[in-house]
N, C-alpha and C positions, 0 to 999 in steps of 0.2 A: 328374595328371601335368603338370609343369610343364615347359613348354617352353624348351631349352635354346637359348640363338641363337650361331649362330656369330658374327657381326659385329652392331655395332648397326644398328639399325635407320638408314636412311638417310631423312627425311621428307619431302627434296627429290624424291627418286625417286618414292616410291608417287604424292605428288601427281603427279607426271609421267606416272608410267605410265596414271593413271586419266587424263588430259587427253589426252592420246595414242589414246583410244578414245572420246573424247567429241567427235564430231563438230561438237558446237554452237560448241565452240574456234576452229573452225576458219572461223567465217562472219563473224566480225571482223575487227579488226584484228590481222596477222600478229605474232606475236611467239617467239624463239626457244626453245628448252629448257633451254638454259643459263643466259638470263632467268630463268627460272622458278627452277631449283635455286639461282640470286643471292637469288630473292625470298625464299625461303624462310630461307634462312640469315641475310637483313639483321633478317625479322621478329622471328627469334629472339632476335635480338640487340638488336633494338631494344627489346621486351620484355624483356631483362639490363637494359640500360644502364637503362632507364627506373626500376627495380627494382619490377618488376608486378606484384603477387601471379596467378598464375594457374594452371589447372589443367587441364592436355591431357586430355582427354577423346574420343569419338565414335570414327569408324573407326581412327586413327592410335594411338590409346591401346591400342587393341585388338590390336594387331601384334602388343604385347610378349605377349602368353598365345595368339594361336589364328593359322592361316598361311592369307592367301590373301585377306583381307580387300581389297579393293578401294574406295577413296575418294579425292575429290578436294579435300575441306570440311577444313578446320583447326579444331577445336572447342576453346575454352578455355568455363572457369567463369572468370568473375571480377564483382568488385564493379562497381557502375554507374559510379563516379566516376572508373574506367578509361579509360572510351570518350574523357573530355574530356583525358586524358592524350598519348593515341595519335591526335594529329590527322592526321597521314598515315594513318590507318585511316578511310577514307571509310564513313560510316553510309548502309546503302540503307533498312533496315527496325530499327524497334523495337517492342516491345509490352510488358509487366511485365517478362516472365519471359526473352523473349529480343531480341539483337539482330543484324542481320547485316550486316558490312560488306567491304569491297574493302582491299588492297593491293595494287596495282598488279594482276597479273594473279589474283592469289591471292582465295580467298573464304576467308571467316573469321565462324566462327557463334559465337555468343558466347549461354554461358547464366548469367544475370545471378540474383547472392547475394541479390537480395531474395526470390527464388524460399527457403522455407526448406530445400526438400531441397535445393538445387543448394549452398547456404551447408554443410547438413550434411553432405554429399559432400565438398566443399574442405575442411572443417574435420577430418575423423574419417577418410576414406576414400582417403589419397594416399601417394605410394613415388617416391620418384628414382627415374628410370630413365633409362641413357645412352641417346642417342638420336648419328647421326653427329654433327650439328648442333653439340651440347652435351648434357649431362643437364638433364634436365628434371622438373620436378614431374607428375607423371601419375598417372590415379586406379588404382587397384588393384581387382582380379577384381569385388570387393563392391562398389566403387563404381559399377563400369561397368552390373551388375545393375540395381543399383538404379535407376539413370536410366534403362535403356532397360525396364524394367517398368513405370516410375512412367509410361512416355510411351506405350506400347502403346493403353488406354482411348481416350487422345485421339485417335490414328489410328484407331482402329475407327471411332472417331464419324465422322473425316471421309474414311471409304471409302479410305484409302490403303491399298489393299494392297500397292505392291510393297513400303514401306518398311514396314507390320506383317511383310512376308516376310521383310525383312531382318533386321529387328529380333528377329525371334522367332528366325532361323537363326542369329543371334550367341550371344540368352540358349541356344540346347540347346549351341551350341558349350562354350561358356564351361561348361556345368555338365556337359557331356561328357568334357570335358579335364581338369578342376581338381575336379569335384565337390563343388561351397560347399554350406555345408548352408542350405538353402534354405526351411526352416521358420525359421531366424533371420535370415533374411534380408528374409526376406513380415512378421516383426514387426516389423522394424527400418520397415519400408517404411509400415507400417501407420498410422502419426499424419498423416504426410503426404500421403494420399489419402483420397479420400469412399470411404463402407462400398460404394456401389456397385461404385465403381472398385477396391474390393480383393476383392469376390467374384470379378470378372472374372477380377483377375490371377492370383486364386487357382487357378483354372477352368485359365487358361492354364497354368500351371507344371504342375499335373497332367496335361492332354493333352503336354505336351512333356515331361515324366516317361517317360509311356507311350512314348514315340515311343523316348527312349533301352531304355525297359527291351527293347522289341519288336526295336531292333537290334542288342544287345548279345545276346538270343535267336539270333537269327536269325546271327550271326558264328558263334558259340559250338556252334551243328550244323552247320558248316559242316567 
């Protein structure tokens, strides 16, 4: 079932509304809301004008299919040779696969094409979609899959649960609403993970299987 939106999405807001309950916002230096909704709409733009290759991804990406998502991170795919492009994007952290850096008040996580899934995502797996902003390149049902399965393994490893919580209540969303078929989905996924990490994921998708099948049961006698 694909979700119908009245208006587009607006990307200056969500980031607002998530900052708005993010009390840590609030222990620095003061800054306004409409700052905020300015910043959002110059990055965009400065990624046009620059002409970026890049690929909206993470919470925001997710608007366009399931409601209610909550985020305050702006996530692109793009190639490494970006970062030295967008020098008003201030670099806090890097490592291979990811980086993450500041515009002014805005955070912005960046998953970097030497990664070869994150490259096979941007390449196979993307859909314009408007956004208030402008339209924008953004990954589609299969791509967002992909990336938050292929990352699950690594949160297990480092005891994150609230973000395994997250992550895993996005994948039942997502396969709740849209229903991908998700055995070509686990092969597509499969060159790009160790056999460990894919028995896992496999593991996963079956318990979050059961969970839809258990409350689509449970509606349905109702």
């Amino acid at each position: 079932m694909t979700r119908q939106l009245q208006s587009p999405i607006h990307i200056g807001k969500i980031v607002r509304h998530a900052v708005v309950f993010n009390a840590q916002y609030w222990q620095g230096s003061p800054f306004t809301m409409d700052e905020l909704l300015q910043n959002v709409k110059e990055l965009f733009t400065l990624l046009h004008e620059r002409k970026i290759n890049y690929v909206l991804v993470g919470g925001i990406a997710l608007l366009q299919y399931v409601q209610g998502r909550n985020t305050e991170d702006i996530d692109l795919i793009v190639h490494v040779s970006v970062l030295k492009k967008l020098p008003e994007i201030i670099i806090t952290h890097r490592d291979n696969d990811f980086a993450r850096g500041t515009y002014k008040q805005l955070q912005i996580d960046f998953l970097l094409t030497k990664n070869p899934l994150f490259a096979h995502v941007q390449k196979h797996h993307t859909i314009e979609q408007p956004f208030f902003e402008r339209t924008i390149i953004s990954a589609t049902i299969t791509g967002l899959l992909l990336l938050k399965l292929y990352a699950l393994p690594s949160l297990y490893r480092q005891g994150d649960f609230t973000r395994v919580g997250l992550y895993e209540n996005d994948i039942t969303t997502l396969m709740f609403y849209h229903a991908p078929q998700m055995s070509t989905i686990l092969q597509e996924l499969t060159p790009f993970v160790r056999i460990q990490d894919m028995h896992a994921i496999q593991e996963i998708v079956s318990d979050l299987e059961q969970r839809i099948s258990r409350f689509n049961r449970t509606t349905s006698n109702d």
